[in-house]
N, C-alpha and C positions, 0 to 999 in steps of 0.2 A: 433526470439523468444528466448530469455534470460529474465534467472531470476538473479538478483543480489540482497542478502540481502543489502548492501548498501542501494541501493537507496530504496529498500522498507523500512529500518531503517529509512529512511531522510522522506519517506510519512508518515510514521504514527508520526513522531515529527512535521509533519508540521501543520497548520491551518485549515485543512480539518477537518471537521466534520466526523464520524462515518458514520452516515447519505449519506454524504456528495461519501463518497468512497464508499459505498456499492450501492451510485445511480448510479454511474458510471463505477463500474468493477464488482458489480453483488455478493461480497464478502459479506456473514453476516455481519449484522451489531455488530453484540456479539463476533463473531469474532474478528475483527479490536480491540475492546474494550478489548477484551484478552490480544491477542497483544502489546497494549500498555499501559497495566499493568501488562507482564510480564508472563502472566498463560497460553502463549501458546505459543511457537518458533517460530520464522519466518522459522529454518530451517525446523523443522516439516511440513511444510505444501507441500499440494499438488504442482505438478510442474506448470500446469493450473492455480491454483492459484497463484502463488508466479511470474507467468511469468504477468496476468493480472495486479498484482498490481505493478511491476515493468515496465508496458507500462503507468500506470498510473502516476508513479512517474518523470518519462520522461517527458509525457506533461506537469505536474505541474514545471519540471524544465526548460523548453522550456521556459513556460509562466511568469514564473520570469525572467529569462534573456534576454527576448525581454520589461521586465518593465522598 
């Protein structure tokens, strides 16, 4: 269980939806949408959090490199 802004930086530039992430790691969706408009830090956030979306960015990077 790591958190790495990185790869949370690389999920929220990616193709997912708001929507999209918040069906699968359970993160607001207004959240995410901060986030990637800048009105909220990645480093700011909880560690639960930051660790969730960065198991998420993993699979999303998994499932690209087996494309």
């Amino acid at each position: 269980m790591i958190a790495d802004t990185k790869k949370i930086e690389r999920l929220l530039k990616s193709d997912l939806s708001a929507w999209g992430i918040q069906k699968k790691t359970g993160v607001s969706r207004n959240a995410i949408i901060e986030m990637r408009h800048g009105r909220r830090k990645i480093e700011n956030l909880r560690l639960k959090t930051a660790i969730k979306l960065t198991d998420l960015a993993d699979k999303v990077g998994e499932q690209n490199a087996d494309s």
